[in-house]
C-alpha positions in Angstrom: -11.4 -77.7 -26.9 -14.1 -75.8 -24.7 -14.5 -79.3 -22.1 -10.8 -79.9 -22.6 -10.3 -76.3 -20.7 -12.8 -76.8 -18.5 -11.4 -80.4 -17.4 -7.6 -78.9 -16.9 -9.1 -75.9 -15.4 -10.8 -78.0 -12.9 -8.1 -80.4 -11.8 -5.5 -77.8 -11.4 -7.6 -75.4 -9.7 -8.6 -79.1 -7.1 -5.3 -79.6 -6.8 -4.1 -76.1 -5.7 -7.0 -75.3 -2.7 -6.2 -78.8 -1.6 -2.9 -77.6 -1.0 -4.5 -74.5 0.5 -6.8 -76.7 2.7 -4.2 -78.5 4.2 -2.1 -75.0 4.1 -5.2 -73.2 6.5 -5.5 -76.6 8.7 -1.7 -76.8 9.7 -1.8 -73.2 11.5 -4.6 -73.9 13.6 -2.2 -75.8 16.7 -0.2 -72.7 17.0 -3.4 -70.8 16.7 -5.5 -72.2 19.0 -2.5 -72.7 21.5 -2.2 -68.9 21.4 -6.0 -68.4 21.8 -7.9 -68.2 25.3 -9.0 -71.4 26.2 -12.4 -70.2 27.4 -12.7 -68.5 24.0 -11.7 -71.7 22.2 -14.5 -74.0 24.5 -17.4 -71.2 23.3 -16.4 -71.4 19.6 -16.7 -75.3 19.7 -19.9 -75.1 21.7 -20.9 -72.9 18.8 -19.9 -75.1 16.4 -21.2 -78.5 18.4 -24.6 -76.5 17.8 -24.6 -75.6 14.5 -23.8 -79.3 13.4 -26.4 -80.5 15.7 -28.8 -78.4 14.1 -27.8 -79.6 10.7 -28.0 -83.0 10.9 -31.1 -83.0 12.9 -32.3 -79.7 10.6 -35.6 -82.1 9.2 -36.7 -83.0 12.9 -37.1 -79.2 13.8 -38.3 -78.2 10.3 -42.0 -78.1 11.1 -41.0 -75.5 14.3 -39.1 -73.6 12.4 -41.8 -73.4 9.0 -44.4 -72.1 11.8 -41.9 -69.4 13.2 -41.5 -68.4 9.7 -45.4 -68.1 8.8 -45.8 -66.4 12.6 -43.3 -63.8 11.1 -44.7 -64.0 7.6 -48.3 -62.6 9.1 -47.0 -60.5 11.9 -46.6 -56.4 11.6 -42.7 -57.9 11.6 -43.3 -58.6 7.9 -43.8 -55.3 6.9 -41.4 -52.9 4.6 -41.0 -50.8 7.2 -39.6 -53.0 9.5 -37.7 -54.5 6.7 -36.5 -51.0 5.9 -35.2 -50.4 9.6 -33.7 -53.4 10.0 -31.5 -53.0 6.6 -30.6 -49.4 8.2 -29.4 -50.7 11.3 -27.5 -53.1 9.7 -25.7 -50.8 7.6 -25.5 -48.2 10.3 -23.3 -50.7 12.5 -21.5 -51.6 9.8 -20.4 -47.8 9.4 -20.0 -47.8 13.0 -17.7 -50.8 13.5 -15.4 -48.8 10.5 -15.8 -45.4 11.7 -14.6 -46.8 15.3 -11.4 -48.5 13.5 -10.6 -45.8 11.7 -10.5 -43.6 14.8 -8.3 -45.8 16.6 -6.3 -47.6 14.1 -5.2 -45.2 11.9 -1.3 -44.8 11.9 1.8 -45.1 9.5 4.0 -47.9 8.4 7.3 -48.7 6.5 6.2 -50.4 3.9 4.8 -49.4 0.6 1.5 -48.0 1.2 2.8 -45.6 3.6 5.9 -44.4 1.4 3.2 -43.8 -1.3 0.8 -42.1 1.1 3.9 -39.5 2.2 5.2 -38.8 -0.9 1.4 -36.6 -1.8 2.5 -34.4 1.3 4.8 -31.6 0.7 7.5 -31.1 3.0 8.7 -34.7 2.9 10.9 -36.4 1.4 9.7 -37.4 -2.5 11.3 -40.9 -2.8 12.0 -40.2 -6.7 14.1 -44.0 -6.4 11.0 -45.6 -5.0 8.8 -44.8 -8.3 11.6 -45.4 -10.4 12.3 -48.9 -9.2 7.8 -49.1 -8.7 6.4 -47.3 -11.5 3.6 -49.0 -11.3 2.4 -47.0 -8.5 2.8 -43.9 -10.2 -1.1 -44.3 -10.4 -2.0 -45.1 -6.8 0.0 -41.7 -6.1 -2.1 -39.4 -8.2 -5.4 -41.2 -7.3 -4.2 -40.6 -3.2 -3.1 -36.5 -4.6 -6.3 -36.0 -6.1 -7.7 -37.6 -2.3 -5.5 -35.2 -0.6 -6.6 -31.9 -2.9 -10.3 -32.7 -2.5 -10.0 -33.2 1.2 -8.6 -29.5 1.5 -5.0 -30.3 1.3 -4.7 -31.7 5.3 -1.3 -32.5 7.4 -0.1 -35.5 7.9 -2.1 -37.5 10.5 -5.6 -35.9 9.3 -4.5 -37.1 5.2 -4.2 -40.0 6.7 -7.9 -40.5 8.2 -9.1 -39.1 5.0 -7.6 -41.6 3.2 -8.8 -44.6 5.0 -12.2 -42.9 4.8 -11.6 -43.2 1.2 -10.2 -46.6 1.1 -13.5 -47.8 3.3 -15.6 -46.1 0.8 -14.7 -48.3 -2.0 -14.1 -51.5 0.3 -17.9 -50.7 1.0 -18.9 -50.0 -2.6 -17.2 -53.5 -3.6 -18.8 -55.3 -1.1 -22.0 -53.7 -2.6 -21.3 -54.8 -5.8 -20.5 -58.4 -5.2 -23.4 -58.8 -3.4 -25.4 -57.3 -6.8 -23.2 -60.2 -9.1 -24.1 -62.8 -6.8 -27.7 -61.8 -7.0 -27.6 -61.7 -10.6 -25.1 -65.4 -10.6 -27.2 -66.8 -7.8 -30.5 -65.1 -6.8 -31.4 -64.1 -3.7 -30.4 -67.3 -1.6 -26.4 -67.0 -3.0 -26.2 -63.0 -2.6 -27.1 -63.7 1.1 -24.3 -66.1 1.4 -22.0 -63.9 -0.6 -22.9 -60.7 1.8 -21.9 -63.1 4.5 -18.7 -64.1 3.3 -17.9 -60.8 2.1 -18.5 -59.1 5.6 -16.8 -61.5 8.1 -14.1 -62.2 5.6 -12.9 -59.0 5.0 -15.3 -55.8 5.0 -15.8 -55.5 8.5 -11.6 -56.3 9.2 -8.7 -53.6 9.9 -8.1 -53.3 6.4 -9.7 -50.1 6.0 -6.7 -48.6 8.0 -4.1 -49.9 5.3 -5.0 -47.7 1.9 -3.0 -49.7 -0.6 -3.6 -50.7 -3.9 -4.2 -54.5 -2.5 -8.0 -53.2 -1.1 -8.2 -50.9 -4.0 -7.9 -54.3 -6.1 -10.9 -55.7 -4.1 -13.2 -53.2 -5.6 -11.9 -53.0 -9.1 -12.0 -56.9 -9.3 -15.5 -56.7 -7.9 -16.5 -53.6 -10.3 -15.2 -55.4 -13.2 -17.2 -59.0 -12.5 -20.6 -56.4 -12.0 -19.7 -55.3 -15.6 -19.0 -58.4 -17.2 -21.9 -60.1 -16.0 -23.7 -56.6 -17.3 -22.5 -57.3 -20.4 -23.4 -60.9 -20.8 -27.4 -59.6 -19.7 -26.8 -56.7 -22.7 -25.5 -60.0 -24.9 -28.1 -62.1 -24.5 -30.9 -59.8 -25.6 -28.9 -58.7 -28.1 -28.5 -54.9 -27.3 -25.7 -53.9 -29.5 -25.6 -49.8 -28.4 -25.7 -51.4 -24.5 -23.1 -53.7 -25.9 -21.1 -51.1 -27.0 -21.5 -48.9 -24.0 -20.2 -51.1 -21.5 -17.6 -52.6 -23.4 -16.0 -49.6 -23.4 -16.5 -49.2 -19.5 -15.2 -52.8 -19.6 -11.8 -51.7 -21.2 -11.6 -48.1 -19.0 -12.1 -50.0 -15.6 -9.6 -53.0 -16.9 -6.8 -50.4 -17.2 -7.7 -48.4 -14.3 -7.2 -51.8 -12.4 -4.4 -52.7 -14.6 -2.5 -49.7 -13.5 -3.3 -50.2 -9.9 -2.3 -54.1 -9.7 -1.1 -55.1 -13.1 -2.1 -58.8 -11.8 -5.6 -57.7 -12.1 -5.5 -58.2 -15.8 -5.4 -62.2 -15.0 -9.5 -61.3 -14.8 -10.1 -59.8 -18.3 -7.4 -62.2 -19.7 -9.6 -65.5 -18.4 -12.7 -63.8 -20.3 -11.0 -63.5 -23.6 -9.4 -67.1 -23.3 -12.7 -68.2 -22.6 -14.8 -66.1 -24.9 -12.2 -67.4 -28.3 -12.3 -70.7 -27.5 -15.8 -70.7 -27.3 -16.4 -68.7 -30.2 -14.2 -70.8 -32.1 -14.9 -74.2 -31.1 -18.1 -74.3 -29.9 -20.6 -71.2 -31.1 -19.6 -69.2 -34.0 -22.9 -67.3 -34.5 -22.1 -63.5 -34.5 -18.4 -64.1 -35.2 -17.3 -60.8 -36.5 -19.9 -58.7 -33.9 -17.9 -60.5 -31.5 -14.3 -59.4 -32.8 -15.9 -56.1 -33.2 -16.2 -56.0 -29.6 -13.0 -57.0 -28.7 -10.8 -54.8 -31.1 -13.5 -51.9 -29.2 -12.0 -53.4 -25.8 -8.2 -54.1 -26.8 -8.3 -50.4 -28.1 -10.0 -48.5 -25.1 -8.0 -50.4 -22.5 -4.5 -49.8 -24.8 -5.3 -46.4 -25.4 -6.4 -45.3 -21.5 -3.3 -47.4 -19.9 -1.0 -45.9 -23.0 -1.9 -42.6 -22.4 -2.1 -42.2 -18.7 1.1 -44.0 -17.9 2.9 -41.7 -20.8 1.3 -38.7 -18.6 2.1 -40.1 -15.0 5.8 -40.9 -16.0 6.9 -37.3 -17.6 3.9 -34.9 -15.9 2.6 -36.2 -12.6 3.9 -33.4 -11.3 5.0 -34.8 -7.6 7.7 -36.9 -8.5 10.2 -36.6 -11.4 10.9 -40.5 -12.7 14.4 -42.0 -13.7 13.7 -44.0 -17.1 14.9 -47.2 -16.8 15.7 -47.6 -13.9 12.1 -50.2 -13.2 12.6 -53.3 -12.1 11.6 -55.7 -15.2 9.3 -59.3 -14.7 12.2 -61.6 -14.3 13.4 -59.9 -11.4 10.0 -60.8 -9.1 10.4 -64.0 -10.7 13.4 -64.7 -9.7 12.8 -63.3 -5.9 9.9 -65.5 -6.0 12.2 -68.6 -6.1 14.2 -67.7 -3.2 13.6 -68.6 0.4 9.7 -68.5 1.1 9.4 -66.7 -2.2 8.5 -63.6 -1.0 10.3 -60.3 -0.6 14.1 -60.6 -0.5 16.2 -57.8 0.2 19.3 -59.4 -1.2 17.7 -59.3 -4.4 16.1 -56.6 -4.3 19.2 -54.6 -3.0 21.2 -56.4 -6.0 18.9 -55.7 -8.9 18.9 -52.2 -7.7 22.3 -51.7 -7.9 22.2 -52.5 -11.7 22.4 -49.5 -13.6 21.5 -51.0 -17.0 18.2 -52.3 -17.5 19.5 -54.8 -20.3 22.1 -56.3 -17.7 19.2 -56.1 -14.9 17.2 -58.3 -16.8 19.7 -60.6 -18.1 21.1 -60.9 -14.1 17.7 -61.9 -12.9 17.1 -65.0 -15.6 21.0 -65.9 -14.9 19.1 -66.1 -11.4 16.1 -67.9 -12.4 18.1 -70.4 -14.1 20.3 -71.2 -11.7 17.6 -71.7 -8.8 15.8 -74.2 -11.1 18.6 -76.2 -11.4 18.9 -76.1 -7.9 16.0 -77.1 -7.4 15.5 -79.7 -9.9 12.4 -81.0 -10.6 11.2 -82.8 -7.6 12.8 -80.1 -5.4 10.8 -77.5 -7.2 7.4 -79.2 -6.8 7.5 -79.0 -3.3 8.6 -75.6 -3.2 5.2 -74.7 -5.1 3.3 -76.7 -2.6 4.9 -75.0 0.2 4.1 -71.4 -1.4 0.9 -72.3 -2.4 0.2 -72.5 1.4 2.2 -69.5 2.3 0.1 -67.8 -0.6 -3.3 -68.6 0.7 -3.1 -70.3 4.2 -3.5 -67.2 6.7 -7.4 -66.1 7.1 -6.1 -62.7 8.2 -4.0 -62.0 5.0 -0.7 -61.8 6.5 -2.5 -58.8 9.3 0.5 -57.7 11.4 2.9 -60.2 9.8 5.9 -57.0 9.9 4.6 -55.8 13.4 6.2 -52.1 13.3 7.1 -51.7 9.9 3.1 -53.1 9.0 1.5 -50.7 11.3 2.2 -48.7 14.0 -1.2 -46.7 15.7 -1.1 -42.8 16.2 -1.1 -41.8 19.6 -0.3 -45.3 21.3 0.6 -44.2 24.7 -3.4 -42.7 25.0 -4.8 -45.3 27.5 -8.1 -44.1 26.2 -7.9 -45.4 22.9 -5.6 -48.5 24.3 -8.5 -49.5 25.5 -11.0 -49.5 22.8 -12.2 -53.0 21.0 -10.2 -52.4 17.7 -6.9 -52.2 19.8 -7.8 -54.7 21.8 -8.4 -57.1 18.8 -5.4 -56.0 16.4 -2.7 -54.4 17.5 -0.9 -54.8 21.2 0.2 -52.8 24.0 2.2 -50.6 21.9 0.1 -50.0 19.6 1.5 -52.0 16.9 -0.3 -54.3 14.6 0.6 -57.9 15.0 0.0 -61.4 14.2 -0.1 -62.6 17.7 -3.8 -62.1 18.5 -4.9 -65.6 18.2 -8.7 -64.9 19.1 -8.9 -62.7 16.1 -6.8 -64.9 14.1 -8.7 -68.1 15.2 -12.1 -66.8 14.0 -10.9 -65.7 10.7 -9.0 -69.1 10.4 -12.4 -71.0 11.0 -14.1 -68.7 8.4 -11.3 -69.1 5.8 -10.7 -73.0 6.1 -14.8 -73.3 5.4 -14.7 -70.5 2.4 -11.8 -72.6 0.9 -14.1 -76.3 1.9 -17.1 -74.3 -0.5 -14.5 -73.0 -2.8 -13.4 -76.7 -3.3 -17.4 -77.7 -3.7 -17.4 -74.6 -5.9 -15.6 -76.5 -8.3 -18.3 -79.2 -9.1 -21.3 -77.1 -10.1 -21.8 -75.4 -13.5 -23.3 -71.6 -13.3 -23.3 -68.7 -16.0 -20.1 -67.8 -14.7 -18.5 -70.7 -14.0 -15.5 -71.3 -16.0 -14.3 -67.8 -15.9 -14.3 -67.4 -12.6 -12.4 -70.7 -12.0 -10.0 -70.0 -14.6 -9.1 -66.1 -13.0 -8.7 -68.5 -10.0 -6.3 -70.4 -11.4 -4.2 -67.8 -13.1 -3.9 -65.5 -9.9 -2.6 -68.8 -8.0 -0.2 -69.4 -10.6 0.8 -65.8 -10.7 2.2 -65.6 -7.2 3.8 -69.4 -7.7 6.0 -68.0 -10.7 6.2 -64.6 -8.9 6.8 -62.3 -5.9 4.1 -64.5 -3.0 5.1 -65.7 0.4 2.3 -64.7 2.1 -1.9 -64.4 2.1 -2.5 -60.6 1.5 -2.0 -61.2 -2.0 -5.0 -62.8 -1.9 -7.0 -60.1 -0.9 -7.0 -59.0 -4.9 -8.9 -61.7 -6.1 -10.6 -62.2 -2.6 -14.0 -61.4 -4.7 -13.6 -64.5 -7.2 -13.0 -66.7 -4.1 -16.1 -65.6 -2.5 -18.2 -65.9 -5.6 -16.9 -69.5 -6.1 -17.1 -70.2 -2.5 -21.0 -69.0 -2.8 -21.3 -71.7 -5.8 -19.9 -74.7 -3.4 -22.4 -73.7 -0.5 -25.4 -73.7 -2.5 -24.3 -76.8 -4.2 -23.7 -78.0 -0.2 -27.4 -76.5 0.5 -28.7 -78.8 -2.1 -26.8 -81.8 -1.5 -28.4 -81.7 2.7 -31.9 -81.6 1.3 -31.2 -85.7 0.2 -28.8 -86.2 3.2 -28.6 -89.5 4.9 -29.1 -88.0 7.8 -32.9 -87.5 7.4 -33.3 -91.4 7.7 -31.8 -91.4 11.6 -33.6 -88.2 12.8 
């Protein structure tokens, strides 16, 4: 049973980034027509290079072992210098964010913004909004809490405040999945992962859009640091360790949960894989095992329980209209229509649905009636072409709404018009947008190669290797039977990606050591 979920696991998971591969690969014309041509010419001399060095990699090797042993004896290979070098590293990275939080920071029309203004008293509390969304009831009191601490600022200063806060834990992640990759990998794959981390994400705008899809990427990235805690505490047997962090386990799972409900797909794929290991494959410490669980099931039941009970009837910002939430079957059902993402038909309809009974009954009448639309064959190729709208854009959809994504504050001050972070992601007007194809070119290169590793990815075994494939899986088929349409849902489960993506290249690393290459050159 345990290689019969492996084996579906695997060819699923092929099948789905090859359909995300040939997603990434079909925007590149209308990307690099967009681009500057001289820009384009210097990223293929770059890339001419880099493939020249690889291929002839073994005919430079003895140059390259002597540079390292220079280095290895030199006052360069000192802790000191290692020391600075780490600082400055860190203290341009801090730089680069502090520089795009200065001139990036704005508002939007979209969620993350209504959420953001509804902390700030003397505007409008959109009671409808977190009747329909309760489910960012807790992103609300997290960004209050935010807004208290920071000495209870106006609008535009919250607002810096916030992204301060939402770099702080896009920071921390990247922190911690460089720590899991370490402890996955060794020091060889947490270099790779830092990479991947950094150019795919930390270092982008992201930081300017506080919303509960970059508070995902650290609670995703806290929970793999304490899973792969736990499996350390497992394997020497340290049952009061054990303990300990299963109970963090269960406390982060439902502070995660209530931030992105799809976040439970993680957790989820560790119990799948955990019982049908246990039960078909090792049985030794059975009931310790189940122990642990019930520990887990009931500190992740009792936090989510009791905090949602609390932010529903006490938050105290916004008074909540019981029933009125939109159920499952309604995001299901908008994710069958048009490109499957957010339809305001539907969601205007549903809406206007008083009972909840009737809301939900409405909503499979809908689902129903799209499938046989579609029929079978019709439907496949629907979930191809969302697969690729789910995962094709390297920018996660950056800009995709123009004014209603982001709109800059002060965007007539030529000043900060011309700073590098305008130049690079929004326009003239200050407002975010899709159509800066150098940006978008880069991060299209660097997301069709973390897909190419992700694929590798799939063919090597490591500690980890099944879960992380598996939470894969189940977020792609999450946003294929839900709300999707677009790449910054992916940006939740961006850490599971990377760490896989980290597997393929050293698998990729290994395979060049016996390449054929080495005959020719």
């Amino acid at each position: 049973m345990y290689s019969f979920l492996k084996r579906i696991t695997n060819t699923l998971l092929l099948a789905l980034l090859s359909i995300s591969l040939l997603g990434t690969v079909s925007l590149f014309p209308r990307i690099v027509t967009g681009s500057n041509k001289f820009f384009v010419l210097f990223l293929l001399f770059i890339f001419a290079l880099f493939a020249f060095f690889v291929i002839c990699q073994n005919k430079f090797l003895f140059h390259f072992n002597f540079v390292k042993k220079f280095f290895e004896k030199s006052v360069f290979n000192t802790k000191l210098v290692s020391h600075f070098g780490v600082c400055s590293i860190v203290f341009l990275l801090l730089f680069w964010q502090y520089y795009c939080i200065k001139n990036l920071t704005g508002w939007g029309a979209w969620d993350w913004a209504t959420v953001a203004q509804s902390v700030l008293p003397g505007h409008e509390k959109k009671i409808e909004y977190f009747s329909f969304y309760p489910n960012n009831l807790f992103l609300l009191k997290v960004e209050h809490i935010v807004w208290i601490l920071t000495g209870k600022p106006e609008f535009e200063a919250f607002f810096y405040y916030l992204n301060w806060f939402n770099t702080i834990l896009i920071d921390i992640a990247t922190v911690l999945l460089y720590l899991s990759s370490s402890m996955l990998f060794g020091k060889s794959g947490r270099k790779i992962t830092l990479f991947l981390s950094l150019f795919s994400f930390t270092l982008l705008p992201f930081v300017v859009i506080p919303y509960t899809d970059t508070f995902s990427f650290f609670t995703v990235s806290l929970l793999i640091f304490s899973l792969l805690k736990f499996k350390q505490y497992y394997e020497i047997e340290n049952l009061i360790k054990m303990l300990t962090i299963v109970v963090v386990i269960g406390l982060e799972t439902a502070v995660a949960y209530m931030l992105k409900p799809s976040t439970i797909i993680l957790p989820l794929a560790v119990l799948i894989c955990t019982a049908v290991y246990l039960l078909f494959k090792n049985k030794k410490h059975f009931w310790r095992n189940v122990f642990l669980l019930i520990i887990f099931v009931l500190t992740f039941w009792g936090a989510t329980s009791s905090t949602n009970s609390f932010l529903v009837n006490h938050n105290g910002l916004v008074k909540i209209e019981k029933g009125r939430s939109l159920p499952l079957t309604h995001f299901m059902a908008m994710g069958m229509k048009g490109n499957g993402s957010f339809n305001v038909k539907d969601d205007s309809s549903s809406k206007a649905i008083v009972d909840p009974k009737e809301r939900n009954k409405k909503s499979i009448e809908l689902i129903e009636t799209r499938l046989k639309k579609f029929g079978f064959v019709g439907y496949l190729k629907f979930i191809v072409k969302k697969q690729q709208l789910n995962t094709a854009d390297g920018t996660f959809g950056w800009g995709q709404e123009s004014k209603f994504y982001l709109l800059v504050n002060h965007p007539n001050n030529q000043q900060e018009a011309n700073t590098l972070p305008r130049k690079l992601f929004v326009n003239k007007e200050g407002v975010a947008t899709d159509s800066k194809y150098n940006f978008r070119l880069v991060q299209q290169i660097l997301w069709t190669i973390i897909i190419i590793l992700s694929i590798f990815g799939i063919f090597i075994k490591s500690q980890f290797d099944l879960v992380l494939k598996l939470s894969i899986l189940g977020f792609f088929l999450f946003l294929l039977l839900f709300e999707g349409g677009r790449s910054r849902y992916v940006i939740q489960f961006l850490p599971l990606i990377i760490l896989l993506a980290t597997q393929g290249a050293l698998l990729l690393k290994r395979l060049s050591r016996k390449s054929i290459f080495k005959e020719y050159f």
